[in-house]
mmCIF file as Biopython writes it, N, C-alpha, C and O atoms, coordinates in Angstrom:
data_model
#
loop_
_atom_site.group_PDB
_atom_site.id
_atom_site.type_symbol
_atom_site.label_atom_id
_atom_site.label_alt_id
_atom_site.label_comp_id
_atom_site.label_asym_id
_atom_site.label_entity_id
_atom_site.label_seq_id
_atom_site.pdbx_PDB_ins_code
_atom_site.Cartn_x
_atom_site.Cartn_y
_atom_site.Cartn_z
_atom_site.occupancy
_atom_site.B_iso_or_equiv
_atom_site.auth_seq_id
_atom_site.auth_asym_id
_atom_site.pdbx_PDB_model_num
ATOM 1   N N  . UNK A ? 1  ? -29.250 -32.918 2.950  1.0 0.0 1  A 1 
ATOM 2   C CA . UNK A ? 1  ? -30.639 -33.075 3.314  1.0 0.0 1  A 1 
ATOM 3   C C  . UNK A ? 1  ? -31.527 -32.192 2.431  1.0 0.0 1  A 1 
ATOM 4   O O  . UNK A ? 1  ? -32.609 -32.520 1.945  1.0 0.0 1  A 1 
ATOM 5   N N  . UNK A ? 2  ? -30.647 -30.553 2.250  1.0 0.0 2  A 1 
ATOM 6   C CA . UNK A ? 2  ? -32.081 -29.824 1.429  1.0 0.0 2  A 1 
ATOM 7   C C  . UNK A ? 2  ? -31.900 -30.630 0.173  1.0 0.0 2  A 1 
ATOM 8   O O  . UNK A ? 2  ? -32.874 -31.035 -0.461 1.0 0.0 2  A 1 
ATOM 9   N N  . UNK A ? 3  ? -30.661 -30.865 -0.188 1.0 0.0 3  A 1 
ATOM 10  C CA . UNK A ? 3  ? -30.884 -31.939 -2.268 1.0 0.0 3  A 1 
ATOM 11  C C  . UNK A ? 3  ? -31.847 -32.449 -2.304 1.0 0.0 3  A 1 
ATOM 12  O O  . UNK A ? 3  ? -32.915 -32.329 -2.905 1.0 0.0 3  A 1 
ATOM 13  N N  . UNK A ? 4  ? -31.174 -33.426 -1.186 1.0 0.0 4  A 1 
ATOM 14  C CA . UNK A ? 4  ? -32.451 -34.631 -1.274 1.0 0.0 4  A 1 
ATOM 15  C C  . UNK A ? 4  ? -33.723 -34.583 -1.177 1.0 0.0 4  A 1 
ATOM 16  O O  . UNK A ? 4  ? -34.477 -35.457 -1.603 1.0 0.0 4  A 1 
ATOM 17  N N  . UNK A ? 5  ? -33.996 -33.757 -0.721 1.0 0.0 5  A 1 
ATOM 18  C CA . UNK A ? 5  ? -35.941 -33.542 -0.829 1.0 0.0 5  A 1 
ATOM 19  C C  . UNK A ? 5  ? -36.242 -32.304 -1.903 1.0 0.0 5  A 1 
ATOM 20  O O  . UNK A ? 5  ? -37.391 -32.280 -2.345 1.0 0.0 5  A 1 
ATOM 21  N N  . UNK A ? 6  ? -35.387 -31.346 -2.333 1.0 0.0 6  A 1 
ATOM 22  C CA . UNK A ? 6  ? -35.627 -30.297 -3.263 1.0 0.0 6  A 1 
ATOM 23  C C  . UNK A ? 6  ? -34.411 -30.180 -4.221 1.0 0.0 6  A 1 
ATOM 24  O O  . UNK A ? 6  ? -33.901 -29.063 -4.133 1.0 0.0 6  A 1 
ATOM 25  N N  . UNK A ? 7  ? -33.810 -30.977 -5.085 1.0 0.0 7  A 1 
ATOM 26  C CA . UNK A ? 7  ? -33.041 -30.898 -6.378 1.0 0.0 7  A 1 
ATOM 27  C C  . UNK A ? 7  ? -33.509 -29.471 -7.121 1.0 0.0 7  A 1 
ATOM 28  O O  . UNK A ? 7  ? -32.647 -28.849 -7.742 1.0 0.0 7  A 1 
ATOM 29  N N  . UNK A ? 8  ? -35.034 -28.895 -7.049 1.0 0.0 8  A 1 
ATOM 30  C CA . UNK A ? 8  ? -34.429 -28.183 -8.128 1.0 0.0 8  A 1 
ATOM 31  C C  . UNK A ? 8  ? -33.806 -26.317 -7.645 1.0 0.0 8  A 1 
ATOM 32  O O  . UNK A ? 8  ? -33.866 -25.187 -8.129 1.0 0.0 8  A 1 
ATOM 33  N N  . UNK A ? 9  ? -33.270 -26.969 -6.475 1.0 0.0 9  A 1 
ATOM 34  C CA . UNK A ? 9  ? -32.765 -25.501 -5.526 1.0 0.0 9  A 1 
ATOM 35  C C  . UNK A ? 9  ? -30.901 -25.352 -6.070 1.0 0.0 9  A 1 
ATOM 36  O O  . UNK A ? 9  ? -30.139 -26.295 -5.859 1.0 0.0 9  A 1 
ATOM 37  N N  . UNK A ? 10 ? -30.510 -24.314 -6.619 1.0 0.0 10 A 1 
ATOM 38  C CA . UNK A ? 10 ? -29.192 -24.379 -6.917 1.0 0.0 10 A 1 
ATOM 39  C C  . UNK A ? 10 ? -28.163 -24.006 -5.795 1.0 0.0 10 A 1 
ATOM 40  O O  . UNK A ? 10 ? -28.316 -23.472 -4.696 1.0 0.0 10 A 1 
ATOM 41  N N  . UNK A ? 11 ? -27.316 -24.365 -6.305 1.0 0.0 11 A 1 
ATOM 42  C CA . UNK A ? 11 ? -25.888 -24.879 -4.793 1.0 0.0 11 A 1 
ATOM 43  C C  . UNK A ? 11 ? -25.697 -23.712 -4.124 1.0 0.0 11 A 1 
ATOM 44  O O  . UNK A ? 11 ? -24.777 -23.635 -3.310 1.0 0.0 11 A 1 
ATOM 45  N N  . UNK A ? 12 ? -26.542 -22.630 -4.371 1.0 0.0 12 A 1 
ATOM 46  C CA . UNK A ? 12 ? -25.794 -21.528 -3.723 1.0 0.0 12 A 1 
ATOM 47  C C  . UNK A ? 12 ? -26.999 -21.103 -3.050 1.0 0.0 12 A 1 
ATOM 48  O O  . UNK A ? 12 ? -26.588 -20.718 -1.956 1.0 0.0 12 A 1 
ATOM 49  N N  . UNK A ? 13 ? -28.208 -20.957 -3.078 1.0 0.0 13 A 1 
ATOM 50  C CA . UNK A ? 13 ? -29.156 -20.819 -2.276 1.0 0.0 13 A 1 
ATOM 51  C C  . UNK A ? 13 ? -28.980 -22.101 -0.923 1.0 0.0 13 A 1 
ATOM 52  O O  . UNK A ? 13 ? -28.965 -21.869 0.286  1.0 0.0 13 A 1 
ATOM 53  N N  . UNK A ? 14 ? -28.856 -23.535 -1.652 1.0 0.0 14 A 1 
ATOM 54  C CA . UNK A ? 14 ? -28.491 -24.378 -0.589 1.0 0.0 14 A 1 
ATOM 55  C C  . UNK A ? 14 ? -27.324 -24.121 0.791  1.0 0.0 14 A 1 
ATOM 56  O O  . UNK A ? 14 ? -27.462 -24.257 2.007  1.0 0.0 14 A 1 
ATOM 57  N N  . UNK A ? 15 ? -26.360 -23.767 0.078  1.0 0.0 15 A 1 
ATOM 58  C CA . UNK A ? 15 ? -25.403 -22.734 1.238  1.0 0.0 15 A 1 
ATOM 59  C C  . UNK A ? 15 ? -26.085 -21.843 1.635  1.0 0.0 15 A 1 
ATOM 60  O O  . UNK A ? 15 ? -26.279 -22.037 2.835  1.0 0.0 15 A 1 
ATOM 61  N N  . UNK A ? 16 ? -26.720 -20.682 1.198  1.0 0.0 16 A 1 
ATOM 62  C CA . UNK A ? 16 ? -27.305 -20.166 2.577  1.0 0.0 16 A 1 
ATOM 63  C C  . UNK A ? 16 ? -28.031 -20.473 3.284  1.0 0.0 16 A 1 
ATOM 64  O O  . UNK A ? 16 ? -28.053 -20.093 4.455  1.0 0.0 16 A 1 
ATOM 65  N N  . UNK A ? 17 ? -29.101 -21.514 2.584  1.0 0.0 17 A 1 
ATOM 66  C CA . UNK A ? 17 ? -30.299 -21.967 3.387  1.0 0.0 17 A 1 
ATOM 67  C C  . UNK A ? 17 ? -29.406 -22.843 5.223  1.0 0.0 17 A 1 
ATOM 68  O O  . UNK A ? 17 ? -29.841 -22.821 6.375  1.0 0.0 17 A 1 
ATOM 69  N N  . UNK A ? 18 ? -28.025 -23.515 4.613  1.0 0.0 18 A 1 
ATOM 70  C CA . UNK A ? 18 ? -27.716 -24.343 5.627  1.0 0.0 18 A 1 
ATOM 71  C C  . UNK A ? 18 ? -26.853 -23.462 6.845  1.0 0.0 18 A 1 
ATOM 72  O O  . UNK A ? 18 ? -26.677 -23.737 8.032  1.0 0.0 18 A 1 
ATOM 73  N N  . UNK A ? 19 ? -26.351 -22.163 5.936  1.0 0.0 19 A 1 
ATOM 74  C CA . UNK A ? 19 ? -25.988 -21.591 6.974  1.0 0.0 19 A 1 
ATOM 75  C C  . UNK A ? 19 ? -26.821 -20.770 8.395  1.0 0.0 19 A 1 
ATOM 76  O O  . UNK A ? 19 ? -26.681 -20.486 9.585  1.0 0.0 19 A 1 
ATOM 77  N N  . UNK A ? 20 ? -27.841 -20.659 7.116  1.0 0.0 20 A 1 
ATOM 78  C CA . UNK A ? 20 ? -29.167 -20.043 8.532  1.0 0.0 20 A 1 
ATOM 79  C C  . UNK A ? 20 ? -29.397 -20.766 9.476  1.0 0.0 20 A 1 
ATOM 80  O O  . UNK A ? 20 ? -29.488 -20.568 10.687 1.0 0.0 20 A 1 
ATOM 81  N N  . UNK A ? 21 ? -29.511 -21.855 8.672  1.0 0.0 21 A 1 
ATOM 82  C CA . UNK A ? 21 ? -30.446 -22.893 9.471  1.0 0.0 21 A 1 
ATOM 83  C C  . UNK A ? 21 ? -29.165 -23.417 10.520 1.0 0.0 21 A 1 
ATOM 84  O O  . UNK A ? 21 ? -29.451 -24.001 11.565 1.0 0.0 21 A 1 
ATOM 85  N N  . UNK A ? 22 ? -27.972 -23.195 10.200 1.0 0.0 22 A 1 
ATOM 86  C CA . UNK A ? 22 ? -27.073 -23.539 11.292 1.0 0.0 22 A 1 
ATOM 87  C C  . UNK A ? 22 ? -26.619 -25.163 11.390 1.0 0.0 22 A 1 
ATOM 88  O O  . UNK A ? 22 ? -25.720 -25.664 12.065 1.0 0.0 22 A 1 
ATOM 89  N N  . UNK A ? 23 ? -27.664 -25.854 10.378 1.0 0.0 23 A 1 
ATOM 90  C CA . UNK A ? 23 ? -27.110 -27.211 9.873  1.0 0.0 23 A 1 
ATOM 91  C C  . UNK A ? 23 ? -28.195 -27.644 11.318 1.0 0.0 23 A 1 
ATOM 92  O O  . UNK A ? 23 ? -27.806 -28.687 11.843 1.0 0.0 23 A 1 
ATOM 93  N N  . UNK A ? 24 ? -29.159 -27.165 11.849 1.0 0.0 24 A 1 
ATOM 94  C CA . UNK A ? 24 ? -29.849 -28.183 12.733 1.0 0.0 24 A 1 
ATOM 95  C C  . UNK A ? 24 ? -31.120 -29.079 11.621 1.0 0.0 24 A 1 
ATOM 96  O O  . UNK A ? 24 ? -31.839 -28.604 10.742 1.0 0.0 24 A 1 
ATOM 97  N N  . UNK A ? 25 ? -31.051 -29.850 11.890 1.0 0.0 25 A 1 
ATOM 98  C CA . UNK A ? 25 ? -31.967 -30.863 11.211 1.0 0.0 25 A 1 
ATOM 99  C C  . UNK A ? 25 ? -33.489 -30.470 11.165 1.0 0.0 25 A 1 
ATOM 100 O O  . UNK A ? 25 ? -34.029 -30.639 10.072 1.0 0.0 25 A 1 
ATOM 101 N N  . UNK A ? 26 ? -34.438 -29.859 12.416 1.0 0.0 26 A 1 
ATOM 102 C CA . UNK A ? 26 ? -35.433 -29.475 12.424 1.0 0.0 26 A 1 
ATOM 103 C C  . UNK A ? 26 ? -35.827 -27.832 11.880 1.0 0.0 26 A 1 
ATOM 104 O O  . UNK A ? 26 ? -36.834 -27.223 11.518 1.0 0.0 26 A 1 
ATOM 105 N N  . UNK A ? 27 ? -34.376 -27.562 12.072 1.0 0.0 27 A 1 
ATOM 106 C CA . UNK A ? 27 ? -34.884 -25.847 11.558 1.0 0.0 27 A 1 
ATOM 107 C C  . UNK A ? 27 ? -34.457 -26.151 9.839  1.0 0.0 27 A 1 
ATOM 108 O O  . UNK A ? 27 ? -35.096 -25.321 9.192  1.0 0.0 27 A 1 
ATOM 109 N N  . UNK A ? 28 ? -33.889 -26.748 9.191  1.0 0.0 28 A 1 
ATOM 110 C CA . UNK A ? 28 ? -33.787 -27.259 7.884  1.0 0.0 28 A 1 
ATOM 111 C C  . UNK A ? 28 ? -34.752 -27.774 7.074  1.0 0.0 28 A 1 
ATOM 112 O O  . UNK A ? 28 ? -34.861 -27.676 5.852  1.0 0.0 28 A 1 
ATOM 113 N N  . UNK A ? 29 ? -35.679 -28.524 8.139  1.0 0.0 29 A 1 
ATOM 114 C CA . UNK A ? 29 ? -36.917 -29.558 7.473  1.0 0.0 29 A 1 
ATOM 115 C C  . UNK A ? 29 ? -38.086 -28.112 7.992  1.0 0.0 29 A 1 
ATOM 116 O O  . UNK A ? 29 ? -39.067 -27.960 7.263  1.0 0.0 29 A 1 
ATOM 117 N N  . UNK A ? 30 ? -37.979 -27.456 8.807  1.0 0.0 30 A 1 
ATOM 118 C CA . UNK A ? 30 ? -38.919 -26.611 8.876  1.0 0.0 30 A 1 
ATOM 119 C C  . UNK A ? 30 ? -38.752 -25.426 7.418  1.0 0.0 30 A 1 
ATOM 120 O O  . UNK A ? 30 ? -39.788 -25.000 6.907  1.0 0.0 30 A 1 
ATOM 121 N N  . UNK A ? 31 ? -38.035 -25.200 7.131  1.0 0.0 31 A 1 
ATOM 122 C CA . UNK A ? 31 ? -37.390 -24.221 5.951  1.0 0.0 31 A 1 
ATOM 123 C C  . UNK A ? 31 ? -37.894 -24.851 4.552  1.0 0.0 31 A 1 
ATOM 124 O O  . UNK A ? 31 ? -38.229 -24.170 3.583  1.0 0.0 31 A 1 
ATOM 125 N N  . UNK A ? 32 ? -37.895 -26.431 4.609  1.0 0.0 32 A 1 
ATOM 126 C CA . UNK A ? 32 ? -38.146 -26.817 3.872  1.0 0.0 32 A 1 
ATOM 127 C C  . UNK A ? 32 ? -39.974 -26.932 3.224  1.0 0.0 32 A 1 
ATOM 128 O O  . UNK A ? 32 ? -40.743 -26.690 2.294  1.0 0.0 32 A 1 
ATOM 129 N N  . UNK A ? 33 ? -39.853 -27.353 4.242  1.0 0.0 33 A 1 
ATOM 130 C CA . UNK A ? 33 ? -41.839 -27.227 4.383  1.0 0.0 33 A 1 
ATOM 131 C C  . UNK A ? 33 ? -42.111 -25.748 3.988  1.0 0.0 33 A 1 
ATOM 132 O O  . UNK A ? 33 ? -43.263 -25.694 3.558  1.0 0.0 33 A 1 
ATOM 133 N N  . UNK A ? 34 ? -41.605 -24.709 3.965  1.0 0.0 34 A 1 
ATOM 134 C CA . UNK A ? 34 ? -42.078 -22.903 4.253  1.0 0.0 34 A 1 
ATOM 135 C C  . UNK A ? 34 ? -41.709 -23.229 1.940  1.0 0.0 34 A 1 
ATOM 136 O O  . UNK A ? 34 ? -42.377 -22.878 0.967  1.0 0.0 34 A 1 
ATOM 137 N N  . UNK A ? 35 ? -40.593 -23.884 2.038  1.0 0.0 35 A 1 
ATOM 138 C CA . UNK A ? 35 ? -40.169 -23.532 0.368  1.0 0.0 35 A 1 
ATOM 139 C C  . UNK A ? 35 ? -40.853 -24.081 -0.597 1.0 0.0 35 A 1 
ATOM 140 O O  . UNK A ? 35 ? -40.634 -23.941 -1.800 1.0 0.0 35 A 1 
ATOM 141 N N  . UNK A ? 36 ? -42.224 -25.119 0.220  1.0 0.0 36 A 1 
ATOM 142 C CA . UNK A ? 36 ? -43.152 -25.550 -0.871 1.0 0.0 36 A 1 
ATOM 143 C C  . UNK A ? 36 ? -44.228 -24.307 -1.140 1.0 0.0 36 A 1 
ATOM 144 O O  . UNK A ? 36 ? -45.264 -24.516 -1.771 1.0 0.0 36 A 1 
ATOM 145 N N  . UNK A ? 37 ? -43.959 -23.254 -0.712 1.0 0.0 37 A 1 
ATOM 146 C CA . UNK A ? 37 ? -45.075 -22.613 -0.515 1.0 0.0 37 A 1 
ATOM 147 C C  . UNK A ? 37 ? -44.355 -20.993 -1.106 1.0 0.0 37 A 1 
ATOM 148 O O  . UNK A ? 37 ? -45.170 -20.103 -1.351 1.0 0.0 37 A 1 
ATOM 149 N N  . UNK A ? 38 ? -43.177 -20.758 -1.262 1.0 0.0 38 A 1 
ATOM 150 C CA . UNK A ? 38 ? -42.377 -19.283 -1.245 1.0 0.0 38 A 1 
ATOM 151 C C  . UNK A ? 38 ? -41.438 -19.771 -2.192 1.0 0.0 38 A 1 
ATOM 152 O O  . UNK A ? 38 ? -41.028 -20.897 -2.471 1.0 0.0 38 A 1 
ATOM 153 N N  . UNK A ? 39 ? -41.158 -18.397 -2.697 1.0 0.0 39 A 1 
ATOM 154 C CA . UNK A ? 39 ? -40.026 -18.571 -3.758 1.0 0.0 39 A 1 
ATOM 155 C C  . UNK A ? 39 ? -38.836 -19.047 -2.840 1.0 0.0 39 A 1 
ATOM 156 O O  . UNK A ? 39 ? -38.685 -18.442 -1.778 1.0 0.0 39 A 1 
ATOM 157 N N  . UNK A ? 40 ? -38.155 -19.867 -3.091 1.0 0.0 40 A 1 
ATOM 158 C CA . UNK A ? 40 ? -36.381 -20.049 -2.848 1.0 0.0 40 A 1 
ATOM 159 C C  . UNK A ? 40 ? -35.758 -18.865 -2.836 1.0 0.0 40 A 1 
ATOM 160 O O  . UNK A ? 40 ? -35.540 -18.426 -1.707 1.0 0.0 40 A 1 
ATOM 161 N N  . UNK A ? 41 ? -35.441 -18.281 -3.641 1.0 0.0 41 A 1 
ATOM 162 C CA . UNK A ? 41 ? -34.172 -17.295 -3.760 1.0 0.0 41 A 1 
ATOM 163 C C  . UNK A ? 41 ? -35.085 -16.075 -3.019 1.0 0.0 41 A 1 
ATOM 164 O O  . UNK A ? 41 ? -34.469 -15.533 -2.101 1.0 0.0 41 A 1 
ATOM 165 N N  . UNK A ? 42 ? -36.020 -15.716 -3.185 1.0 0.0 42 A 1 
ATOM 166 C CA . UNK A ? 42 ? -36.879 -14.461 -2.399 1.0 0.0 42 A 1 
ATOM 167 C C  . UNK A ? 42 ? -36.987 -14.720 -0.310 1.0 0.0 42 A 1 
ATOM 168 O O  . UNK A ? 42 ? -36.907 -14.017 0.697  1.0 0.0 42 A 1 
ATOM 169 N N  . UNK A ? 43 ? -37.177 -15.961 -0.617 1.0 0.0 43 A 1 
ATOM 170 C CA . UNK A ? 43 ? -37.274 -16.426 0.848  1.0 0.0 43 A 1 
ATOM 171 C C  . UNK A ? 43 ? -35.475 -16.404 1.402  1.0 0.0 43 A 1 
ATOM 172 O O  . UNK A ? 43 ? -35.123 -15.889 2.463  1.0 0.0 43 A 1 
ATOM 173 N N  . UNK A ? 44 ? -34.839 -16.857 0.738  1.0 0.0 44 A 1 
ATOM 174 C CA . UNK A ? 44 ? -33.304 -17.472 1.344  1.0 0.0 44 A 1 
ATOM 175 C C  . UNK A ? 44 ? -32.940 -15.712 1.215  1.0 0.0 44 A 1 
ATOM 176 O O  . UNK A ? 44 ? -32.555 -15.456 2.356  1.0 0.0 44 A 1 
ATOM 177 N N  . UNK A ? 45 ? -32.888 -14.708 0.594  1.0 0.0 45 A 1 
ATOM 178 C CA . UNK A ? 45 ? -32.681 -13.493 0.614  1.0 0.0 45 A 1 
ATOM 179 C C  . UNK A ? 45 ? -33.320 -12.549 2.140  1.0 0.0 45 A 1 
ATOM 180 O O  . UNK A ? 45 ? -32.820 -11.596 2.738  1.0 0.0 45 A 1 
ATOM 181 N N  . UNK A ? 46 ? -34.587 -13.310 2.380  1.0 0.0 46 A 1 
ATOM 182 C CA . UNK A ? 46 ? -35.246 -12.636 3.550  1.0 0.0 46 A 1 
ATOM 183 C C  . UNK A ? 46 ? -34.749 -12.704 4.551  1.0 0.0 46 A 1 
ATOM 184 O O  . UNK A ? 46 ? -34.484 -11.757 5.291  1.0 0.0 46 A 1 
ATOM 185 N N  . UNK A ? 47 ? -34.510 -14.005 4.765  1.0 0.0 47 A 1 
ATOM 186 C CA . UNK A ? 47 ? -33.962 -14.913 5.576  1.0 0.0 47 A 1 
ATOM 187 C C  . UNK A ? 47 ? -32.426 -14.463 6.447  1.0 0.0 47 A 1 
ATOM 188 O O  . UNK A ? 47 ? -32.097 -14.370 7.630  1.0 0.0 47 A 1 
ATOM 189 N N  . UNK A ? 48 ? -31.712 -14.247 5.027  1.0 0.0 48 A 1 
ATOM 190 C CA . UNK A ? 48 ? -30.316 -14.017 5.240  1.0 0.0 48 A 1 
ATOM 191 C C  . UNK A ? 48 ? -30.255 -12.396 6.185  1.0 0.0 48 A 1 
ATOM 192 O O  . UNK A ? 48 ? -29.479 -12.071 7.084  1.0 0.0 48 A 1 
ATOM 193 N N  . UNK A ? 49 ? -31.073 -11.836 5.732  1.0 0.0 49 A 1 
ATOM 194 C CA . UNK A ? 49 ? -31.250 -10.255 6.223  1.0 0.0 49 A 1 
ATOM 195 C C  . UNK A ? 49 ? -31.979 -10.058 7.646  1.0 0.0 49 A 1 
ATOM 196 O O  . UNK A ? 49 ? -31.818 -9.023  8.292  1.0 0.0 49 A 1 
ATOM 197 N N  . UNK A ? 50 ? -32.811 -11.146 8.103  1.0 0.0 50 A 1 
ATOM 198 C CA . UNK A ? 50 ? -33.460 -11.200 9.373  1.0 0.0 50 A 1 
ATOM 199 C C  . UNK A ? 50 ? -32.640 -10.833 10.755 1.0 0.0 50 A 1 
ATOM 200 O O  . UNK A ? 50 ? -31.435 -11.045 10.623 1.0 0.0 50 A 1 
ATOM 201 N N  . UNK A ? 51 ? -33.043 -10.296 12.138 1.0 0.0 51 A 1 
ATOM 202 C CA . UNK A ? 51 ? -32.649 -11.010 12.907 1.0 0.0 51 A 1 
ATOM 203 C C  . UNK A ? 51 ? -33.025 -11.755 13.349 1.0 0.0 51 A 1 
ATOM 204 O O  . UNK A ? 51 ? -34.094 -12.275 13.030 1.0 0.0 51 A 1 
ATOM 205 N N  . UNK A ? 52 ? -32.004 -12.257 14.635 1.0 0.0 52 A 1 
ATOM 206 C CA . UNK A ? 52 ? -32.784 -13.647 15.294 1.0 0.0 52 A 1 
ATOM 207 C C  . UNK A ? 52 ? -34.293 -13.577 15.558 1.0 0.0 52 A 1 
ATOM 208 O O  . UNK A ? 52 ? -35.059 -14.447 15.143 1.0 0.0 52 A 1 
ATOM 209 N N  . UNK A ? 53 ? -34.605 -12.740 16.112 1.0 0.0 53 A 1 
ATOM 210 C CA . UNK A ? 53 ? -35.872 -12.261 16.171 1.0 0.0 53 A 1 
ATOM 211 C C  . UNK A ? 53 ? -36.857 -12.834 15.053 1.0 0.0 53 A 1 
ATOM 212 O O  . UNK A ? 53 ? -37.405 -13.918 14.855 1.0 0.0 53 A 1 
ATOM 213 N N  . UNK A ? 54 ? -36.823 -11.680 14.463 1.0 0.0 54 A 1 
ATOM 214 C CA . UNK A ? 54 ? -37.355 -11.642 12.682 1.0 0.0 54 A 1 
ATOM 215 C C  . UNK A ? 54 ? -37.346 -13.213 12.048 1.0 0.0 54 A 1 
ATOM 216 O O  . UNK A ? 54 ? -38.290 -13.634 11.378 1.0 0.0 54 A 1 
ATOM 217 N N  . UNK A ? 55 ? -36.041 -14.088 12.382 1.0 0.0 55 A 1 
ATOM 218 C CA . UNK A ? 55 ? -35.667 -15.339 12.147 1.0 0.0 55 A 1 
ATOM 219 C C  . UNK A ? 55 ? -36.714 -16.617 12.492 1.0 0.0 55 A 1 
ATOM 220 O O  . UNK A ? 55 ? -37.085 -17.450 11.665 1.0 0.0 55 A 1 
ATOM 221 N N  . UNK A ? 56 ? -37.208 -16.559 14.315 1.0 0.0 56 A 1 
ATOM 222 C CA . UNK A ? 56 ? -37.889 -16.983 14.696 1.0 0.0 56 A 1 
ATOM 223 C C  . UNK A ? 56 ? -39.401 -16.862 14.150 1.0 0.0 56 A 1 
ATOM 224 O O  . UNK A ? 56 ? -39.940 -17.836 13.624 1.0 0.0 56 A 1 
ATOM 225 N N  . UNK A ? 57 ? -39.991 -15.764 14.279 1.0 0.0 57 A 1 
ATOM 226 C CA . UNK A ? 57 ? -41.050 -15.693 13.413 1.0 0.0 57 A 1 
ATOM 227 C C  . UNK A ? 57 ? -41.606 -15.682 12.011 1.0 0.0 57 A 1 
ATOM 228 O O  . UNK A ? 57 ? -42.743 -15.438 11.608 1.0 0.0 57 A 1 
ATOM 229 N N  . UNK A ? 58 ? -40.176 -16.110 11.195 1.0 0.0 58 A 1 
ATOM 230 C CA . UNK A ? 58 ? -40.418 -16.138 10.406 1.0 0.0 58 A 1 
ATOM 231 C C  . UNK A ? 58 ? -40.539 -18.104 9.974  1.0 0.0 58 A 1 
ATOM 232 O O  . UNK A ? 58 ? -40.960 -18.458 8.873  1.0 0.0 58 A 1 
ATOM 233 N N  . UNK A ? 59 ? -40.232 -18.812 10.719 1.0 0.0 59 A 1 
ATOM 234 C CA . UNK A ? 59 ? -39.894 -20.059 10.661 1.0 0.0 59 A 1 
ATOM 235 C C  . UNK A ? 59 ? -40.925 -19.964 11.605 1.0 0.0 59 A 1 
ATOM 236 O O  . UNK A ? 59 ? -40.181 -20.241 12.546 1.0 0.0 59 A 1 
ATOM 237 N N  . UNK A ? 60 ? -41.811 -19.835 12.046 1.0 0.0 60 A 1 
ATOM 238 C CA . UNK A ? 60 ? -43.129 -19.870 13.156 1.0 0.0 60 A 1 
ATOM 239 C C  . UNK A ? 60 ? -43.627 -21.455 13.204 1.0 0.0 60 A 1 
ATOM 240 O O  . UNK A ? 60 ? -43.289 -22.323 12.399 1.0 0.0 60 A 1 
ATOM 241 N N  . UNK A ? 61 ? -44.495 -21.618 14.322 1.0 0.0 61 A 1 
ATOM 242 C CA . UNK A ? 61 ? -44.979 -23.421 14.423 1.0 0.0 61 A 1 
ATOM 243 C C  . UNK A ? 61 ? -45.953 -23.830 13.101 1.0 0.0 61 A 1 
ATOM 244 O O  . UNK A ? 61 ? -46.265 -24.964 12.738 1.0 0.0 61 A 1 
ATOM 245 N N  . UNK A ? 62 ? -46.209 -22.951 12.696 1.0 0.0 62 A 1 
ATOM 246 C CA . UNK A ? 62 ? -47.349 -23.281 11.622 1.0 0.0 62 A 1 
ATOM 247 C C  . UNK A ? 62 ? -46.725 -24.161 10.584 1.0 0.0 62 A 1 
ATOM 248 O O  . UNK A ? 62 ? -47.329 -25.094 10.055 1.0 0.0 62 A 1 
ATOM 249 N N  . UNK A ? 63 ? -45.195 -23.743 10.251 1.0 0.0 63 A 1 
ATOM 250 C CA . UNK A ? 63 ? -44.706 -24.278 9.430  1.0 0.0 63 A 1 
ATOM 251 C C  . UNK A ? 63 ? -43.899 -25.518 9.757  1.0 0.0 63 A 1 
ATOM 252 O O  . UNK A ? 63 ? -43.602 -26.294 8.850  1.0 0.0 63 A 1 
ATOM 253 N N  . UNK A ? 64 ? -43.427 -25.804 11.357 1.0 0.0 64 A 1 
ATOM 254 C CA . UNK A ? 64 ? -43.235 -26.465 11.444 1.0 0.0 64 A 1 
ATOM 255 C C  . UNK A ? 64 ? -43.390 -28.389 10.955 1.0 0.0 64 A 1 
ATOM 256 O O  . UNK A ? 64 ? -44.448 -28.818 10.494 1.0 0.0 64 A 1 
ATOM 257 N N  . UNK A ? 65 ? -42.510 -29.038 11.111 1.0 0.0 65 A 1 
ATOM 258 C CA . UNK A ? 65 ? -42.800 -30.625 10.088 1.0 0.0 65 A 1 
ATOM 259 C C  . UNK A ? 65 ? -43.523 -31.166 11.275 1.0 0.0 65 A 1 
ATOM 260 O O  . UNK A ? 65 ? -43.205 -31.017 12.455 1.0 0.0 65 A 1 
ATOM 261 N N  . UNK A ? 66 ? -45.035 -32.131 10.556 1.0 0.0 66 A 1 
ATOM 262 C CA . UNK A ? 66 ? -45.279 -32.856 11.997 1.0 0.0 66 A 1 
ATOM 263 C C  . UNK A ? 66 ? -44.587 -34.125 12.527 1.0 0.0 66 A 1 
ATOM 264 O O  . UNK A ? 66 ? -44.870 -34.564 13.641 1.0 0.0 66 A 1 
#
């Protein structure tokens, strides 16, 4: 799912992005929407270091897909 809408993300940011995201479909497309806007590798680094906490607000409704 992240390929297909963002090719130019390399295979190893894509593994973490899916491990955060836990492979749910809406927290993936929400991540995705946040990466038109943030670096990839700066964001997937933040990300990885968060807690759940930190996690949630960082994926906030704003960014949510409508």
């Amino acid at each position: 799912m992240i390929k297909e809408r963002d090719r130019s993300l390399d295979e190893i940011t894509v593994k973490k992005l899916v491990a955060i995201c836990g492979g749910i479909p809406l927290i993936i497309c929400t991540v995705l929407s946040i990466l038109k806007r943030r670096n990839p590798q700066t964001f997937t680094h933040r990300l990885s270091n968060c807690t759940p906490l930190e996690l949630i607000r960082e994926l906030s409704s704003e960014f949510l897909p409508l």
